[in-house]
Backbone bond lengths (Angstrom), bond angles and torsions (degrees), N, CA, C in turn:
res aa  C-N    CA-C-N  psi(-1)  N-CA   C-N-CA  omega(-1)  CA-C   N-CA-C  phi
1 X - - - 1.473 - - 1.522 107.42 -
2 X 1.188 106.51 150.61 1.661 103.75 -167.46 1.776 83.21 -150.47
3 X 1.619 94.23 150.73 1.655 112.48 -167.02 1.981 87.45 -149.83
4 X 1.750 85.84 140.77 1.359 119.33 -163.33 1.787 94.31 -108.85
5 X 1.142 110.90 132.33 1.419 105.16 175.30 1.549 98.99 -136.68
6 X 0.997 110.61 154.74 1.959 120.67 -175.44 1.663 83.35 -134.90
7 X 1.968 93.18 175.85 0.932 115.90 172.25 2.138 105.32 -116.62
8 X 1.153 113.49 158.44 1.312 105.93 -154.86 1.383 98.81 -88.45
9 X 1.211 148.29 147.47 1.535 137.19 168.49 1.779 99.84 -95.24
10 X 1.345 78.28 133.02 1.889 94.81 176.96 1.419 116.05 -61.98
11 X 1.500 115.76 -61.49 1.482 108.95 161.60 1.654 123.80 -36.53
12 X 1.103 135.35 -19.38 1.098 134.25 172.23 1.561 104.30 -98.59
13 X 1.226 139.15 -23.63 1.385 122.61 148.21 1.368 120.36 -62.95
14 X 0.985 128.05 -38.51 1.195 141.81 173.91 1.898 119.08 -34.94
15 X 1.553 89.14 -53.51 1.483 123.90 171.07 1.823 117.45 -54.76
16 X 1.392 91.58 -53.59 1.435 108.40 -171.98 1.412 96.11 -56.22
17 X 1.817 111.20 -63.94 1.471 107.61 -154.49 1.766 105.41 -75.09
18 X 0.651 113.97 -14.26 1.763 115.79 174.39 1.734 104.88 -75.05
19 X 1.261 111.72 -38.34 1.578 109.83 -179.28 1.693 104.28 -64.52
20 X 1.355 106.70 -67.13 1.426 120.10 174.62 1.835 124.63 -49.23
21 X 1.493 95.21 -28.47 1.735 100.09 158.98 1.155 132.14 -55.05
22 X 1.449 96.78 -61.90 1.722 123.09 -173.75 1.706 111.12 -47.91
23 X 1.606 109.04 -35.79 1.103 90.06 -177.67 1.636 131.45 -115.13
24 X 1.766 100.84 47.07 1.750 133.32 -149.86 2.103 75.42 -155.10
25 X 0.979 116.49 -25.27 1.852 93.92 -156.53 1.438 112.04 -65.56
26 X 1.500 137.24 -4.31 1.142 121.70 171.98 1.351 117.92 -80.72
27 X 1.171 106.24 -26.33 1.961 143.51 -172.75 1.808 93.75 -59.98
28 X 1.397 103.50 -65.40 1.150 138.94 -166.48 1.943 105.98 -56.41
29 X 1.703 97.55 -47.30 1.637 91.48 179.12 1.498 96.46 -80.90
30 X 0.980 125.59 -33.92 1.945 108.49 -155.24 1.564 88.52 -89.81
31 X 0.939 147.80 -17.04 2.182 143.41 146.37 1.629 65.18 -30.13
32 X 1.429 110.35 -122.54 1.243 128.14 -153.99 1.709 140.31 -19.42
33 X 1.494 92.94 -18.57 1.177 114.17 -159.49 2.049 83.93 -84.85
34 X 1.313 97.67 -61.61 1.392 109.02 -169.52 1.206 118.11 -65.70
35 X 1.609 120.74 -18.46 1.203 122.68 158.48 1.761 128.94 -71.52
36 X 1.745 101.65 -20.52 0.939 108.22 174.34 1.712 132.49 -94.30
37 X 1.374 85.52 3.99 1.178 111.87 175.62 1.975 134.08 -95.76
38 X 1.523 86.06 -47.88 1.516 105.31 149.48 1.468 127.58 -57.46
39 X 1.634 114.16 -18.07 1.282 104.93 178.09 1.417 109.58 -94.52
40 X 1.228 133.23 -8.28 1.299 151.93 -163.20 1.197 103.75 -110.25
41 X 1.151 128.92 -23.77 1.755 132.25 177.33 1.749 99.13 -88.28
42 X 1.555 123.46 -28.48 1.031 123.57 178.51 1.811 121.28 -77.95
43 X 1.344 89.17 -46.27 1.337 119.09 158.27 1.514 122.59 -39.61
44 X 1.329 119.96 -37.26 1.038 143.39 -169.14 1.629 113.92 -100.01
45 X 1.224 119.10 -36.38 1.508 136.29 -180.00 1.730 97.60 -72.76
46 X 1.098 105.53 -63.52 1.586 116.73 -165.55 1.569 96.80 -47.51
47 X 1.636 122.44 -54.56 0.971 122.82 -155.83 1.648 112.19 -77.96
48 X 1.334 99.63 -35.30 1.827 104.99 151.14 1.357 128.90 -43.07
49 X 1.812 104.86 -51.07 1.483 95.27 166.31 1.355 134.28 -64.94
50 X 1.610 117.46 -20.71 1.480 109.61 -153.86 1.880 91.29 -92.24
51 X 1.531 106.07 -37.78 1.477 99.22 173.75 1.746 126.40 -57.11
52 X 1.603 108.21 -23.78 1.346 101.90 -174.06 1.711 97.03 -88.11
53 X 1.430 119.96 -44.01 1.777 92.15 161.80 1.334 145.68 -48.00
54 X 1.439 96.50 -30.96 1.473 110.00 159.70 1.482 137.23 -47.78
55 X 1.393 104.27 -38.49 1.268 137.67 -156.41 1.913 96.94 -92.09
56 X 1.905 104.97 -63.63 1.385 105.96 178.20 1.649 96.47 -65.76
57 X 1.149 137.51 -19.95 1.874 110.39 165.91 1.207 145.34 -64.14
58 X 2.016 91.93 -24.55 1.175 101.73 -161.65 1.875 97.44 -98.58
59 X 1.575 112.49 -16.69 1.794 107.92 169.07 1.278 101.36 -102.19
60 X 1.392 136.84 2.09 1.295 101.70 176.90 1.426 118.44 -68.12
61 X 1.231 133.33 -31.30 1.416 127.46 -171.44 1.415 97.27 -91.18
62 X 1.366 130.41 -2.02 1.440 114.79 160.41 1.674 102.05 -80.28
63 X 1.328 129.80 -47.45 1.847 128.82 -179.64 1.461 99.60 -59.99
64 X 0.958 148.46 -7.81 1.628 148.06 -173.25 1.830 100.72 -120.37
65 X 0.546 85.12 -58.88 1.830 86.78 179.38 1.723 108.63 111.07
66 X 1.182 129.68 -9.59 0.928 140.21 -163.17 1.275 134.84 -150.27
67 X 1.299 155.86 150.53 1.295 134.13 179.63 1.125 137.20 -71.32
68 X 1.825 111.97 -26.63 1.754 122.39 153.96 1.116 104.29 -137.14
69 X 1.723 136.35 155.56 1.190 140.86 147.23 1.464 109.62 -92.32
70 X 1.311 107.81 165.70 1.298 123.08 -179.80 1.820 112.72 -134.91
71 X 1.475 113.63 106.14 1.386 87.43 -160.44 1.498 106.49 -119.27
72 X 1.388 129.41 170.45 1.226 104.47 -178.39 1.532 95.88 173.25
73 X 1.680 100.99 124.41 1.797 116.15 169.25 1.173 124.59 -39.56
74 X 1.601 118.37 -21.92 1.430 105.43 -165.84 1.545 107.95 -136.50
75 X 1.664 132.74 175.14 1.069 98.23 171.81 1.646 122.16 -101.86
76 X 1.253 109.44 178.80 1.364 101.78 -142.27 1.530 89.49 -87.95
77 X 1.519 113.07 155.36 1.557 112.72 168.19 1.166 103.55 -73.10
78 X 1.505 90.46 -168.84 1.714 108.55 -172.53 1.893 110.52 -76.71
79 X 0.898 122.15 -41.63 1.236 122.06 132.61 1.274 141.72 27.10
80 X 1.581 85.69 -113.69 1.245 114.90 166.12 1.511 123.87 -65.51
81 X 1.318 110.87 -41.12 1.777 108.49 151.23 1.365 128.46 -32.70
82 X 1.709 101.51 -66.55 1.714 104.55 171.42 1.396 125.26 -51.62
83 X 1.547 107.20 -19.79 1.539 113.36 178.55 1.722 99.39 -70.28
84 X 1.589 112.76 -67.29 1.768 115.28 -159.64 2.336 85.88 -63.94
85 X 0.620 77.19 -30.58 1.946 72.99 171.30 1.132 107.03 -46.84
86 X 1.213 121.80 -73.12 1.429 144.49 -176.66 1.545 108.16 -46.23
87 X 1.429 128.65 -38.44 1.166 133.16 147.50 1.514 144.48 -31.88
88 X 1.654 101.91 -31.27 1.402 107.67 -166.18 1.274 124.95 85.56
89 X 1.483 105.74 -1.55 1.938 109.32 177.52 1.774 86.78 -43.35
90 X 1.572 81.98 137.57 1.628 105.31 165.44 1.989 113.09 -132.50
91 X 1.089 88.32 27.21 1.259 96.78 176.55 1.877 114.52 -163.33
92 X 1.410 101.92 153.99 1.850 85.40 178.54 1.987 88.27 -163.85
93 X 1.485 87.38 153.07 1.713 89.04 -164.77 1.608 106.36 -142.87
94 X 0.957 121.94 149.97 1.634 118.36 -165.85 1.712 98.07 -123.76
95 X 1.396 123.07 125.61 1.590 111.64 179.17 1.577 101.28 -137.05
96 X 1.101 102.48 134.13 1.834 122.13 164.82 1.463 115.57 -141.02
97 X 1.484 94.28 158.03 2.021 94.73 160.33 0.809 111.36 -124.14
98 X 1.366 88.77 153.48 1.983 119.01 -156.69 1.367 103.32 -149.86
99 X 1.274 110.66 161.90 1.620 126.26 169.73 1.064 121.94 -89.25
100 X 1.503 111.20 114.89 1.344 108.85 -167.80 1.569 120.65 -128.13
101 X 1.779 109.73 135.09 1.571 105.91 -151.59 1.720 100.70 -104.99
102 X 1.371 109.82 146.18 1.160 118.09 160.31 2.030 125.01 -95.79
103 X 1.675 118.14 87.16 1.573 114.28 -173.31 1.402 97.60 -42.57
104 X 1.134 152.79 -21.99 1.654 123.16 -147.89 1.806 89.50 -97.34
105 X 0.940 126.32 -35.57 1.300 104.41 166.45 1.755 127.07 -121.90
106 X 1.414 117.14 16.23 1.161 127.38 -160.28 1.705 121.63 55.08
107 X 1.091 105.75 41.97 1.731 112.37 171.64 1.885 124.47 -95.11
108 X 0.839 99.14 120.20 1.641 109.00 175.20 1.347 118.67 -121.23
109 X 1.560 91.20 137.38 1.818 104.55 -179.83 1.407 100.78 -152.88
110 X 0.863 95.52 149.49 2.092 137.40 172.08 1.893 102.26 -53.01
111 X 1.710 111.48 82.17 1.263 69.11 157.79 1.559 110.55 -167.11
112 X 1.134 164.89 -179.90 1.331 146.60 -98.58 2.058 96.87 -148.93
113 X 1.304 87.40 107.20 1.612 114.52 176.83 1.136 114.66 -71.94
114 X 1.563 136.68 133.68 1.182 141.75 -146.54 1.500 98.21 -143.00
115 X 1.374 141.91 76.64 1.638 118.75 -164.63 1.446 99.47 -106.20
116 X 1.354 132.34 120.07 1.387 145.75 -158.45 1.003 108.24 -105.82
117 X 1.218 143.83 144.39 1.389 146.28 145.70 1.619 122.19 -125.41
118 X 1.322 105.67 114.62 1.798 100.61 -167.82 1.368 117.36 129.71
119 X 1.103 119.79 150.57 1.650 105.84 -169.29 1.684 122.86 -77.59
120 X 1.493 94.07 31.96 1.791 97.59 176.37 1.354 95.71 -58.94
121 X 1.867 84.35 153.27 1.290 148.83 -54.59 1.215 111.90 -6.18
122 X 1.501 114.49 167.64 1.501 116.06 178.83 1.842 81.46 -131.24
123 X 1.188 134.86 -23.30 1.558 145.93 -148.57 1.338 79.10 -143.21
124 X 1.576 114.08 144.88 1.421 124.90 165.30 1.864 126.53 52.27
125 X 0.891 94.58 -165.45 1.698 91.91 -150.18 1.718 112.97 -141.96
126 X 1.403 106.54 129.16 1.875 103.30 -165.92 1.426 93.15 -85.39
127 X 1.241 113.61 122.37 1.808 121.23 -175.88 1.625 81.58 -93.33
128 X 1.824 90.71 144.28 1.507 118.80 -174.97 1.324 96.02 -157.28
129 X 1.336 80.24 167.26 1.921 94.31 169.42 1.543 94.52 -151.31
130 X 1.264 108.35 138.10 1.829 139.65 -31.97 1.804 88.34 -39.26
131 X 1.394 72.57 145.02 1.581 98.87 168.36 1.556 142.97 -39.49
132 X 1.244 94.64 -24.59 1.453 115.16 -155.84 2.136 100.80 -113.96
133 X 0.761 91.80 -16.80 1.418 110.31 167.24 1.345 124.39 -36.12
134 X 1.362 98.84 -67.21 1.716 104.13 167.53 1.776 122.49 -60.36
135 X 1.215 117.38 -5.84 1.059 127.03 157.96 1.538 143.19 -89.30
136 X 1.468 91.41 -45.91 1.424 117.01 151.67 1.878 118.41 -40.31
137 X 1.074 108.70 -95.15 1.594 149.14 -164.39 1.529 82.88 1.52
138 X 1.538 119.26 -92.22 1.277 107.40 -169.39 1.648 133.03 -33.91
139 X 1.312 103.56 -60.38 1.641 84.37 174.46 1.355 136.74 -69.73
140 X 2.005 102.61 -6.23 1.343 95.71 155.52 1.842 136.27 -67.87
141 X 1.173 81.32 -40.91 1.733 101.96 170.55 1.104 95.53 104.41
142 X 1.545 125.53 63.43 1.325 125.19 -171.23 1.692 109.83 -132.62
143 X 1.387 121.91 173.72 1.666 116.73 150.20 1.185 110.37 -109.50
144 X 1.578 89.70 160.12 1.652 112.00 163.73 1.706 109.40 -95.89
145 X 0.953 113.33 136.76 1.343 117.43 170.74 1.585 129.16 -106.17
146 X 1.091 150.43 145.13 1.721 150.49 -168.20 2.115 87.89 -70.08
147 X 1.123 82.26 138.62 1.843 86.90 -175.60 1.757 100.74 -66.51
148 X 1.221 110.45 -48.26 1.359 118.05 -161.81 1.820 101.68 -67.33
149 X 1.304 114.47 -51.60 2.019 104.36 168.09 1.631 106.55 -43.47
150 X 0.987 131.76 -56.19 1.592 150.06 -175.35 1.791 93.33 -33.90
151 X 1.307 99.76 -78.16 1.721 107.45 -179.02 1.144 98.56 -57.60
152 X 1.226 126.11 -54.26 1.718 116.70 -172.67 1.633 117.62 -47.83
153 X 1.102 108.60 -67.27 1.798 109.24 162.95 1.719 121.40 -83.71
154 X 1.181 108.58 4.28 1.729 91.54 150.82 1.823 112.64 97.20
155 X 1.494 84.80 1.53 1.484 91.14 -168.66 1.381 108.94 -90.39
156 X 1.172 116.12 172.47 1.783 115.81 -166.55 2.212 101.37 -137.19
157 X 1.220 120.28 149.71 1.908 95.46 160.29 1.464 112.12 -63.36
158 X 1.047 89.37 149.86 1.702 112.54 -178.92 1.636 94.37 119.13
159 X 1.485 145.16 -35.26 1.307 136.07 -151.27 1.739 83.66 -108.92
160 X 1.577 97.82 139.07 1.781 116.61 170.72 1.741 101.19 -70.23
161 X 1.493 95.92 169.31 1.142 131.44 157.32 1.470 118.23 -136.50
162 X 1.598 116.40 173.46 1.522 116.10 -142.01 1.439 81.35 -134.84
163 X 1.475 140.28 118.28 1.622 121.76 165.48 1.724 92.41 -116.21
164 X 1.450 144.78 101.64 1.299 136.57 175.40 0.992 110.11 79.38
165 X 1.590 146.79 -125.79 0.917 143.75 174.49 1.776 122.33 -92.50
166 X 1.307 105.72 -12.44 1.208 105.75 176.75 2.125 117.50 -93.54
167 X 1.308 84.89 155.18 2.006 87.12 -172.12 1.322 74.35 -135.05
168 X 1.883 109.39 125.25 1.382 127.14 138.84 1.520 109.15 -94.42
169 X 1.544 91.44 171.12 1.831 97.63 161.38 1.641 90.37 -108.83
170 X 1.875 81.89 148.81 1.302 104.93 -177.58 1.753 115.12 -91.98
171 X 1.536 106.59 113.31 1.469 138.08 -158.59 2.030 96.91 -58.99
172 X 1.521 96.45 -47.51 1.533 101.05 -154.89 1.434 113.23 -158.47
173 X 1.390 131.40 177.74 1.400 128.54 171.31 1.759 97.49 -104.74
174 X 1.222 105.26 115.16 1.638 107.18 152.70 1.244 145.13 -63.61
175 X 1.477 140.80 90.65 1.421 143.52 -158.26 1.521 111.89 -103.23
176 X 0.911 116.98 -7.80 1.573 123.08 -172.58 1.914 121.66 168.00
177 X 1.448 97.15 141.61 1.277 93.51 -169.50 2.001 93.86 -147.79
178 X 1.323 110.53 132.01 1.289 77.30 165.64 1.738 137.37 -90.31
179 X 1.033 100.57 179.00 1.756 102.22 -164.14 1.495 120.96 77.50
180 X 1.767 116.66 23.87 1.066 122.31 156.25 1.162 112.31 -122.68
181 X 1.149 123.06 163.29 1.599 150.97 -171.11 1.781 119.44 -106.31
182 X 1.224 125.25 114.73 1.330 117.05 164.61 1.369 128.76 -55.24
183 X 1.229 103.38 -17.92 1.506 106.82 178.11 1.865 110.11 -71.55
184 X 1.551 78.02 -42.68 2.499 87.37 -166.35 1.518 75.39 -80.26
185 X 1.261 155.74 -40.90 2.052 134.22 -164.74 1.415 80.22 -52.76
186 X 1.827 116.86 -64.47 1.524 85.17 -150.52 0.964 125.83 -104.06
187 X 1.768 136.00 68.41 0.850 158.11 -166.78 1.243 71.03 -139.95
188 X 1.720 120.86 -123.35 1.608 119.34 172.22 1.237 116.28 -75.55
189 X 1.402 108.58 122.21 1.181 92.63 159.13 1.909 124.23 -90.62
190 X 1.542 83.82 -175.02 2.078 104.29 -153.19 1.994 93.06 -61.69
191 X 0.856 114.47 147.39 1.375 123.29 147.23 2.204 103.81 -137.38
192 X 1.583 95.45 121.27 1.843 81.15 177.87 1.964 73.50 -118.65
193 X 2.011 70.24 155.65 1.074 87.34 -160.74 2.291 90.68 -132.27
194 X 1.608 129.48 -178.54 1.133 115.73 -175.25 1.859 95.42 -88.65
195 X 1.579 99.47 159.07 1.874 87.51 179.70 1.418 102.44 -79.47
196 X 1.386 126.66 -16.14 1.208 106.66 -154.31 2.303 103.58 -88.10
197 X 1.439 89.45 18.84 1.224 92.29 170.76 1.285 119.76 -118.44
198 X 1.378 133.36 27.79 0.904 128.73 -120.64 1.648 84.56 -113.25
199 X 1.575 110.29 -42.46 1.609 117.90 -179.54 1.413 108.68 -60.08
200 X 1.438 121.41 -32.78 1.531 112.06 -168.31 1.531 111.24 -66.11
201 X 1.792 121.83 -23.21 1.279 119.29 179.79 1.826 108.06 -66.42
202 X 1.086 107.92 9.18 1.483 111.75 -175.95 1.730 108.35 32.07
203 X 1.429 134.11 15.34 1.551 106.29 157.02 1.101 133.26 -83.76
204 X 1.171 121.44 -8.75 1.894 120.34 -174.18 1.990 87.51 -86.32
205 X 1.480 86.03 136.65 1.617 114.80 149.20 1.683 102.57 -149.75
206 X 1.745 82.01 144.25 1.379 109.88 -165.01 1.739 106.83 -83.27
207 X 1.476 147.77 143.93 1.001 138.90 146.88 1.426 121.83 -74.06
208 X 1.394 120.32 140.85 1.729 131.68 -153.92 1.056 94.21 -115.19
């Protein structure tokens, strides 16, 4: 038995696969097309995700104001104090709703007391008007009020408000704070007020 062997000429491969292409090449671009497309849709997803984590890292402690909260219905024992102590809390805030009156024209509304103590925010910034307000307020011994109650009852800064037994004058209009919600303003809206006044409104009692 005897066997013939050649060598293959390239131009004639050449031939073959162009014949055998031509009639697969539409087949052939949209493979490619869709492959090149899927990688770019993937390409594209990933890079969506890593920016929107990026993004919720870099505002979340601006939407919170702070780096952790600590929140809690009741007040804390002794305890549990030395624990958020032990933390480094540099700030602590007391919130309820209450009815709250305006003397210059006898107006009352429903709306959610904020009494702060500490330089919250620690991230972001309490928008007021005048400006400087949200900085101010406490050592004036004043409130902030939700801008939109203000227009609603007619009141301007310079005129008090009444939360329980205590009447501040109102420091500023409040427009934003973080760690509030547009939805809970307008339900109640915000009144912050200083903490260290917080007992004279006589509504908090403690359960024993």
């Amino acid at each position: 038995m005897s066997k013939i062997y050649s060598k293959p000429n390239f131009q004639w491969l050449l031939k073959m696969a162009w014949r055998d292409g031509k009639a697969s090449l539409s087949r052939l671009l949209l493979f490619m097309a869709s492959i090149i497309l899927g990688i770019a849709a993937v390409v594209s997803i990933q890079l969506f995700s890593d920016n929107l984590k990026q993004n919720i890292k870099l505002q979340s402690k601006a939407l919170m104001g702070a780096d952790f909260v600590i929140d809690s219905k009741q007040k804390p024992t002794e305890k549990t104090q030395a624990i958020i102590d032990s933390l480094g809390a540099d700030a602590s805030e007391v919130n309820f709703v209450s009815m709250a009156a305006f003397p210059k024209n006898n107006g009352t509304k429903l709306v959610k007391v904020r009494a702060i103590e500490g330089a919250f925010p620690f991230y972001g910034n309490i928008t007021t008007t005048p400006k400087d307000a949200g900085a101010t307020y406490q050592n004036l011994g004043g409130a902030l009020v939700d801008a939109t109650l203000l227009l609603q009852y007619k009141i301007i800064p310079g005129d008090s408000i009444k939360i329980g037994e205590l009447t501040l004058p109102i420091i500023g209009e409040l427009k934003a704070i973080p760690g509030s919600t547009a939805i809970s303003s307008s339900v109640a809206p915000t009144v912050l007020i200083p903490f260290r006044f917080l007992d004279e409104t006589e509504l908090l009692q403690y359960r024993k």
